[in-house]
C-alpha positions in Angstrom: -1.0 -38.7 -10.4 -0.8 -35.3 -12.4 1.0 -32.5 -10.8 -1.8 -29.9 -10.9 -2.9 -28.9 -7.8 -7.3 -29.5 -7.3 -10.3 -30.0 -5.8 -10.5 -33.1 -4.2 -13.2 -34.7 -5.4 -13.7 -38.7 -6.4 -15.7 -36.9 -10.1 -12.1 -36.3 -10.3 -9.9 -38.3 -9.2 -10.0 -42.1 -9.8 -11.2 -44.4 -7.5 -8.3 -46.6 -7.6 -6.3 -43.2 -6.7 -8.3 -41.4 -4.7 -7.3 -42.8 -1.3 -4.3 -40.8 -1.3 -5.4 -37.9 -3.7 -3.2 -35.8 -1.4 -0.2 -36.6 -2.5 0.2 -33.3 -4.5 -1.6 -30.1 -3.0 -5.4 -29.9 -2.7 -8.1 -28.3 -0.9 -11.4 -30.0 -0.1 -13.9 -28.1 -1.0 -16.7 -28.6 1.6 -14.5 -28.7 4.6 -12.3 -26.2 3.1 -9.1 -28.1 4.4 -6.2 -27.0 2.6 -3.0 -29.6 1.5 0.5 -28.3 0.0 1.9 -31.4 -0.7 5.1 -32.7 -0.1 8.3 -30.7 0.5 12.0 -31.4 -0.5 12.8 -29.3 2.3 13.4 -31.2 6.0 10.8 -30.4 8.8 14.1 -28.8 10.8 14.5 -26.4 7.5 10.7 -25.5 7.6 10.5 -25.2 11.6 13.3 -22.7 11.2 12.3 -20.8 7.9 8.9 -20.3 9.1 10.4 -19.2 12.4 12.9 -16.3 10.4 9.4 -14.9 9.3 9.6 -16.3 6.0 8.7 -19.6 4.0 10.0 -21.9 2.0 10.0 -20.8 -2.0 9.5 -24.2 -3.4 5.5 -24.0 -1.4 4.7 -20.6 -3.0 2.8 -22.1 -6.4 1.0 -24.4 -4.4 -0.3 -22.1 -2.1 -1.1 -19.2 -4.2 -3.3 -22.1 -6.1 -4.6 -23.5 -2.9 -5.1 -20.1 -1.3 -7.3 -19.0 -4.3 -9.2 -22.1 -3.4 -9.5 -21.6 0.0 -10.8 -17.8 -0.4 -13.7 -19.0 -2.9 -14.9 -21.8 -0.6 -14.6 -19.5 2.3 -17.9 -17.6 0.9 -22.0 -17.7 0.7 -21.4 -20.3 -2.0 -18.8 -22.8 0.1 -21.5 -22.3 2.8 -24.4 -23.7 0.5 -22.0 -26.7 -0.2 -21.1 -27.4 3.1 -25.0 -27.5 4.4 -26.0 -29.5 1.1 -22.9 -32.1 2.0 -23.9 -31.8 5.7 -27.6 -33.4 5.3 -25.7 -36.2 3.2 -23.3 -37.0 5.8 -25.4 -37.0 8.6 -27.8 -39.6 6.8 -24.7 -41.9 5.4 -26.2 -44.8 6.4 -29.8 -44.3 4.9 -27.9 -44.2 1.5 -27.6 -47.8 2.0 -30.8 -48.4 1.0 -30.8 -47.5 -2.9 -26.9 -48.1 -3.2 -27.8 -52.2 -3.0 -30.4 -52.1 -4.9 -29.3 -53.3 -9.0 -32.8 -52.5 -10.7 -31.9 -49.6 -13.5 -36.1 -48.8 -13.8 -36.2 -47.7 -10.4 -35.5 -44.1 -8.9 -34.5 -44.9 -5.1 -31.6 -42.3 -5.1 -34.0 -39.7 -6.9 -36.5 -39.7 -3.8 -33.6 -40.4 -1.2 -32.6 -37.0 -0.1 -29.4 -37.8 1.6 -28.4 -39.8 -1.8 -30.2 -36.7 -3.9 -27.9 -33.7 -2.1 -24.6 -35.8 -2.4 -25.4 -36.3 -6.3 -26.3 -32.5 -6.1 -23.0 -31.4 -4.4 -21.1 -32.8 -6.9 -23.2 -31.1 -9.9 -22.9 -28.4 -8.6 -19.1 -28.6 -8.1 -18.6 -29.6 -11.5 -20.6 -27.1 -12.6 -18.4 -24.4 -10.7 -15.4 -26.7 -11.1 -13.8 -24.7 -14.1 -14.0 -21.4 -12.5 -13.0 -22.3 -9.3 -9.6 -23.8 -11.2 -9.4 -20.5 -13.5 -9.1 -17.9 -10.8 -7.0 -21.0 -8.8 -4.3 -20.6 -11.9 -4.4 -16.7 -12.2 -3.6 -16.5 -8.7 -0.8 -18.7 -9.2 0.3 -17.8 -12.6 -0.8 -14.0 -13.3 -2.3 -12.0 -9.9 0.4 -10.0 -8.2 -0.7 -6.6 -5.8 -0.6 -3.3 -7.5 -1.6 0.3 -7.5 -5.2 -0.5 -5.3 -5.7 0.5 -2.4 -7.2 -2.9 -1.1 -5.6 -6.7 -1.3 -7.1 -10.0 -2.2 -7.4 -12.2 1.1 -4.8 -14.3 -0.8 -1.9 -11.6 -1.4 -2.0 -10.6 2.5 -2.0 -14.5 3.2 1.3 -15.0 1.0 2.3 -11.3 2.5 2.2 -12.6 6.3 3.8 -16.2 5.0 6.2 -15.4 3.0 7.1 -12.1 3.5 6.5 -11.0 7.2 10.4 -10.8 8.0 10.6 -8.3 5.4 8.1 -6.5 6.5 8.7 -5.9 9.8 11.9 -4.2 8.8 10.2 -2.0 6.0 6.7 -1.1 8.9 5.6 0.0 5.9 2.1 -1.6 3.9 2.5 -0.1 1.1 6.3 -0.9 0.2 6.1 -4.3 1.8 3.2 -4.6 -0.6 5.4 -3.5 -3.6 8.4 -5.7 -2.8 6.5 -8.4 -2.5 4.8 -7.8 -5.9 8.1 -7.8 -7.3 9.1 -10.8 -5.4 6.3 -12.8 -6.7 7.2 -11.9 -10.3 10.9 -13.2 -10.1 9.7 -16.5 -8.3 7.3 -17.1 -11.4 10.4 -17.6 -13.1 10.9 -20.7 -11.0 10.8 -24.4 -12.2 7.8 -24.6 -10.3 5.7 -22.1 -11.9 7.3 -23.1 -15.1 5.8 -26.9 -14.6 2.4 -25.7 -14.3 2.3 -23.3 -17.8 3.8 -26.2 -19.3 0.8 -28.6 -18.3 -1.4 -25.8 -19.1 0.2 -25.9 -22.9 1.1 -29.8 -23.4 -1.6 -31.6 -24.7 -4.5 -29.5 -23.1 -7.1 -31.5 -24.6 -6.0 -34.5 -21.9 -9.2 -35.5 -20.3 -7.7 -34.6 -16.3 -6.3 -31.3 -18.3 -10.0 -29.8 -19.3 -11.3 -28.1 -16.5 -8.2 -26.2 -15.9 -7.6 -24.8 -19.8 -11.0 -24.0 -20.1 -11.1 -22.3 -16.6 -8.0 -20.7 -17.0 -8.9 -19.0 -20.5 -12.4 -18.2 -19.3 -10.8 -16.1 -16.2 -8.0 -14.3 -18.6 -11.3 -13.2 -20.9 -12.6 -11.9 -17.9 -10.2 -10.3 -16.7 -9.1 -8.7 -19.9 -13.0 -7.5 -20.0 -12.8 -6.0 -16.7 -9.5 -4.1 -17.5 -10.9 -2.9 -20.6 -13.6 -1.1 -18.4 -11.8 -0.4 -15.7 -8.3 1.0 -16.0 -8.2 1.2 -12.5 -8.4 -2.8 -12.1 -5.8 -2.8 -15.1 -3.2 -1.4 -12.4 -3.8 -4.3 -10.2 -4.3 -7.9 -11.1 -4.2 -9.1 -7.0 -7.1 -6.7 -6.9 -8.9 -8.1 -10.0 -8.5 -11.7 -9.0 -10.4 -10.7 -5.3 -13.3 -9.1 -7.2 -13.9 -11.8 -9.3 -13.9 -14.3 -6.6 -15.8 -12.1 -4.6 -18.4 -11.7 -7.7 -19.1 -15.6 -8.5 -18.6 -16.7 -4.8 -19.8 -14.5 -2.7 -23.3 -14.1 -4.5 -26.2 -14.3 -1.7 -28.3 -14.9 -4.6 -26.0 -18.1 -6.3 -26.0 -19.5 -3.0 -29.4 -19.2 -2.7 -30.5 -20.8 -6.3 -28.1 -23.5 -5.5 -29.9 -24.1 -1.9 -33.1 -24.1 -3.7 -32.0 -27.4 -5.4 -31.9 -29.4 -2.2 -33.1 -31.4 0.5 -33.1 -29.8 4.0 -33.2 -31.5 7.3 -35.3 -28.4 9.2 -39.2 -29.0 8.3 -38.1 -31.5 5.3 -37.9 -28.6 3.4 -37.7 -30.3 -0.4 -36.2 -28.7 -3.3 -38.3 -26.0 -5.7 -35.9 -25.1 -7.9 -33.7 -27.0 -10.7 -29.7 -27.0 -11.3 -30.8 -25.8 -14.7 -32.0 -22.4 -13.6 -28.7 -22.3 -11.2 -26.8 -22.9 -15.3 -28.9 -20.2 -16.4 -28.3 -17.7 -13.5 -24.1 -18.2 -13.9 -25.0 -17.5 -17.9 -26.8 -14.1 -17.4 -24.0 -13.5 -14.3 -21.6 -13.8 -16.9 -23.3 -11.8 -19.4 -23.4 -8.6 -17.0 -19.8 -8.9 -16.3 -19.2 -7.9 -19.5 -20.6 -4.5 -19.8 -19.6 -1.3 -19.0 -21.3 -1.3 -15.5 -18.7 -4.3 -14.1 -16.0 -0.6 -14.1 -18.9 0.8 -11.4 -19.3 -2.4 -9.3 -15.3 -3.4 -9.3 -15.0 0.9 -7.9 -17.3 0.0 -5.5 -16.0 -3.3 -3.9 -12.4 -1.8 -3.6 -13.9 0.8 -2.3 -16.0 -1.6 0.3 -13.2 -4.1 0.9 -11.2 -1.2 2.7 -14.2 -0.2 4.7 -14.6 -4.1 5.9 -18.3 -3.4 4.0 -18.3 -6.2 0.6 -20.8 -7.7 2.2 -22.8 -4.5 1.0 -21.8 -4.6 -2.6 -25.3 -4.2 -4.2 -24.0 -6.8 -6.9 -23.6 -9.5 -4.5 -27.2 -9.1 -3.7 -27.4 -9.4 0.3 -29.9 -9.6 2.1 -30.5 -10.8 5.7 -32.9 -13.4 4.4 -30.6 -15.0 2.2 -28.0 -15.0 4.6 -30.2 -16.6 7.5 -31.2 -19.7 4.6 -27.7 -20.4 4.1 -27.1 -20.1 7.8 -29.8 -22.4 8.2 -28.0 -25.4 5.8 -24.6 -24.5 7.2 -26.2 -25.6 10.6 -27.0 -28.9 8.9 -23.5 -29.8 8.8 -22.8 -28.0 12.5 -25.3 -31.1 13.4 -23.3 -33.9 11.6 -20.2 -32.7 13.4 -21.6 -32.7 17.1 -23.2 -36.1 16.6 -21.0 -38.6 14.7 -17.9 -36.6 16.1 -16.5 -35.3 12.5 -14.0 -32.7 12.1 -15.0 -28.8 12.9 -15.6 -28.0 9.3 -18.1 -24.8 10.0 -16.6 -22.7 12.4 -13.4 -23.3 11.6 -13.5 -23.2 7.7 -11.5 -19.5 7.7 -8.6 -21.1 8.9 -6.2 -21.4 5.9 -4.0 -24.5 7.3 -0.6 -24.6 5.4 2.1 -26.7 6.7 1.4 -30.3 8.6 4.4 -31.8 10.5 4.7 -34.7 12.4 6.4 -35.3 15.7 8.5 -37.9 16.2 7.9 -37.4 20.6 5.1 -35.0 22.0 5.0 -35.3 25.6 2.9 -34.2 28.3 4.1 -33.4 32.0 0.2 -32.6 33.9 1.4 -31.6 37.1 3.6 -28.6 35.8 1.0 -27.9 32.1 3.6 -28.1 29.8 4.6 -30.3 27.0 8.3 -31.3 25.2 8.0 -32.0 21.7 11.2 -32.8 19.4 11.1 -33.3 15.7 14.0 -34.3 14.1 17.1 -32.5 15.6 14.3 -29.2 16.3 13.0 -29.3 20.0 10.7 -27.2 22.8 9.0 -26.4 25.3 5.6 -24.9 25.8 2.9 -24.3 28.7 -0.1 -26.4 27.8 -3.4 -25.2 27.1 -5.3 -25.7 30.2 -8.2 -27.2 28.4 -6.5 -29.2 25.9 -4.8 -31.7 28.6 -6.1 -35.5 28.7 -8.2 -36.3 32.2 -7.1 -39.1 34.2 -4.5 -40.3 31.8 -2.3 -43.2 32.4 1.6 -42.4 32.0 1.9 -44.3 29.0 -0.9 -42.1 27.3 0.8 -39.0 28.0 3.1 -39.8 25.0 2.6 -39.7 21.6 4.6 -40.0 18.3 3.7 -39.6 14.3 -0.3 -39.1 13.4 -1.2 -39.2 17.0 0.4 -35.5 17.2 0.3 -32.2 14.4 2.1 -29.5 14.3 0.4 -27.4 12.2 1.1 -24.0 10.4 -2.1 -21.9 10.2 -3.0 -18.3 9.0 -5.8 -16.6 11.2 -6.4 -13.8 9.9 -3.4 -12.8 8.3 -1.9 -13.5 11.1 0.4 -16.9 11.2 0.4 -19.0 14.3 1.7 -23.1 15.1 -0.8 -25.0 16.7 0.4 -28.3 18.6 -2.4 -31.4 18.8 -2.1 -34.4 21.0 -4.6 -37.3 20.1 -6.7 -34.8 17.9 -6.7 -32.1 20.9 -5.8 -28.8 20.8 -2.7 -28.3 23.4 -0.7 -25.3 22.2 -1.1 -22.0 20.5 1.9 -19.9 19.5 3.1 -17.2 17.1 5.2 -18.5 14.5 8.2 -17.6 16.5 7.5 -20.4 18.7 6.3 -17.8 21.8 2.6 -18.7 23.3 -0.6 -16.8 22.9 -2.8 -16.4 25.6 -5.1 -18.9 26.5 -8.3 -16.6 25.3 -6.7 -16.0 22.1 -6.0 -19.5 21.4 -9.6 -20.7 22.4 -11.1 -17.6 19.9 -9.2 -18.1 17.2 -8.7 -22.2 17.5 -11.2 -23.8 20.0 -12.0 -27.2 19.3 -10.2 -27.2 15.9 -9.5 -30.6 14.5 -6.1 -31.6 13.5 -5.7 -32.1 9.5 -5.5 -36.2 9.9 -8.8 -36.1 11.8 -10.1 -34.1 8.5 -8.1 -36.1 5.9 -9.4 -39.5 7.6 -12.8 -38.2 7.3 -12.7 -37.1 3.8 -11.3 -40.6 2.9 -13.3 -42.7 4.1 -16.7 -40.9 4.1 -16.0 -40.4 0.5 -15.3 -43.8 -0.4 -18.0 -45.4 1.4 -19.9 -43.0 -0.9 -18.4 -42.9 -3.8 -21.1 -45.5 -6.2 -20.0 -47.8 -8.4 -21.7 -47.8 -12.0 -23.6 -51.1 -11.3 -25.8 -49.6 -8.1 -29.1 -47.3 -9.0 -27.0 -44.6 -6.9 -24.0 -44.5 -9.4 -26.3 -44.5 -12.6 -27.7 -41.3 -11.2 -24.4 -39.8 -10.1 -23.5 -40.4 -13.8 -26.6 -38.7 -15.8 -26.2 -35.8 -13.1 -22.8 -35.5 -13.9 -23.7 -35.9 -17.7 -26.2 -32.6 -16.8 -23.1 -31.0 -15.3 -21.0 -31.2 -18.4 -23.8 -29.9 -21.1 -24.3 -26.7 -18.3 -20.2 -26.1 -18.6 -20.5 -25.8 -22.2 -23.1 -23.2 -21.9 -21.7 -21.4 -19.0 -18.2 -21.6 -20.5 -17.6 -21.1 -24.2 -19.8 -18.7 -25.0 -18.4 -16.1 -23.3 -20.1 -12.5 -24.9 
């Protein structure tokens, strides 16, 4: 495997590979799961570091990349996917009924709507794959806070991660803010950073190497158009990156000319609309970035961001409507998740899930609520979540050890907490310093939250299952709508005015 960070997605990744894609960090697009990779550093090391109110330096490429990620698919456009993947899922099995079939002159997939929205998913993502990887490496590479007076979601992430110990002892934004810029700039320095220019530069024309060199020029252009505009948004490149996430992604009217595309379970609503009007939308989106009015709209996102109003921005073209349609295909996928028992992508897609340990005991005492957990030579204590505790358990099942239990470290809104699951259940909540949050808190902000090996064994194996071989009707069309995918990048992409 290469070493960049991506989108896991079997267009990709090889088959042969794809199984354990997550070896180096990732996010999954529709579920918006989010994977750092391995670590060097022991889980005792972590525990503890994360505990100081800081984080390990040898994570903070991957999740500045991953975090970029996470903010795009958290948006209109991640909701679109989501519902468009939801109807596909839920009808896995009807997909059965093209994928056998070896006759090249018929069109089963075509007319199948389940097989149609997964081919459409991954046009779309292939489509949007570049960009999504450009603003992924200029967060990484490039985006530090400035002079603004708002932040990118993924600069208070890495704030509150990275940074909180300092923090506390400035109780100061605005310096923390500054130190931390600085902070960033000296870690770019790091072999870490260094591996991912020199991928960027060796050999860019290597076939797993394309998206990310064409995204990550098309996003400097950009940006260097929107700072020739705006010398306001030339004093902040955090603040840059956010509005140009916030201008592709959180589009009412993208999601909505991606939505019109696709098969929808409510009514059978079919699709009116072609991926080659959703190419030619992006094109003239593109186009008005770069003109003089893109200094007015990035004034007036700044300005909404520290209001809480972006929704508003009147170039992201809300309207209650579009919002209720991509509600509407986000239920789609709330459906899937209540019947076949899949993970809690919808609700719990804001979640930006960084750190995944596992326990070598978790064990649950019933009668006094409380659970003993001990990895490596780190152990505690905790009250149990009332709600999270197994019913009528036998005393052998109160015990678990490796991917029966997570420990995972999670942002909530800027905020970072550990939550503890036993047998996919949520049993704990606490503040990073190991201190529980109240039982309302936990069941706001975490609920019925799935553990990231409930995801990861999702994503594996509904994605193989799949995932079409060239000899089946379905993989023939996967192909030519992948073929349509490339020939939109080339217009989207390198013709930039």
């Amino acid at each position: 495997m290469h070493s960049f960070s991506s989108l896991v997605l079997p267009s990709y990744i090889p088959k042969s590979q794809f199984e354990n894609a997550l070896g180096t960090a990732a996010v999954d697009p529709f579920s918006n799961v989010v994977f750092l990779g391995e670590q060097t550093t022991t889980r005792t090391e972590i525990l503890e570091t994360y505990q100081s109110g800081t984080y390990t330096n040898e994570s903070l490429s991957a999740f500045l990349h991953e975090a970029t990620h996470h903010r795009c698919f958290d948006s209109p456009l991640g909701g679109a996917l989501l519902g468009i993947e939801g109807l596909s899922r839920a009808g896995w099995f009807e997909t059965f009924k093209c994928k056998a079939n070896d006759e090249p002159t018929k069109k089963e997939c075509e007319r199948n709507p389940f097989c149609f929205n997964r081919a459409l998913a991954r046009e779309i993502l292939a489509i949007v794959g570049p960009l999504a990887e450009g603003l992924a490496l200029y967060g990484e590479l490039d985006a530090a806070p400035g002079e603004s007076p708002a932040a990118s979601s993924i600069a208070m992430n890495g704030l509150a991660v990275f940074y909180e110990k300092r923090y506390r002892e400035l109780m100061d934004a605005d310096a923390a803010f500054l130190e931390f810029s600085s902070w960033i700039r000296d870690q770019r320095m790091s072999p870490t950073f260094k591996r991912t220019r020199d991928l960027l530069t060796t050999d860019p024309e290597e076939e797993y190497k394309k998206d990310y060199v064409l995204g990550y020029r098309f996003v400097r252009r950009l940006i260097k158009t929107l700072h020739t505009y705006s010398p306001n948004a030339r004093k902040d490149t955090d603040a840059s990156l956010a509005f140009l996430c916030a201008y592709f992604f959180d589009d009412w009217a993208l999601a909505n000319h991606v939505l019109a595309c696709a098969w929808g379970m409510s009514s059978h609503i079919e699709p009116f609309s072609t991926t080659a009007k959703v190419r030619d939308y992006l094109k003239t989106r593109v186009s008005e970035f770069c003109t003089p009015r893109i200094a007015e709209w990035y004034e007036q996102y700044i300005s909404a961001s520290v209001a809480g109003q972006s929704k508003q921005c009147d170039f992201l073209n809300y309207n209650p409507e579009l919002e209720a349609r991509v509600q509407m295909f986000a239920n789609q996928a709330a459906a899937t998740e209540l019947y076949q028992q899949a993970p809690n992508y919808l609700q719990f897609r804001h979640l930006l899930r960084f750190g995944v340990l596992e326990a070598d005991e978790l064990r649950i005492d019933p009668d006094k609520h409380r659970l003993y957990c001990r990895i490596d030579d780190f152990s505690f204590e905790l009250p149990a979540l009332h709600g999270g505790l197994p019913c009528f358990a036998k005393e052998d099942e109160l015990c678990a050890v490796g991917q029966e239990t997570a420990i995972e470290l999670i942002v909530c809104n800027y905020k970072p907490f550990i939550c503890i699951y036993f047998k996919g259940s949520l049993i704990a909540v606490t503040d990073r310093r190991l201190s529980p949050v109240t039982e309302s808190l936990a069941e706001q902000n975490f609920g019925n939250s799935s553990p990231y090996f409930h995801c990861e064994w999702w994503r594996k194996n509904y994605w193989e299952l799949l995932n079409t071989g060239l000899e089946t009707t379905c993989g023939r069309y996967l192909q030519t709508r992948l073929r349509h995918a490339t020939s939109a990048r080339d217009m989207i992409y390198k013709d930039l005015p």
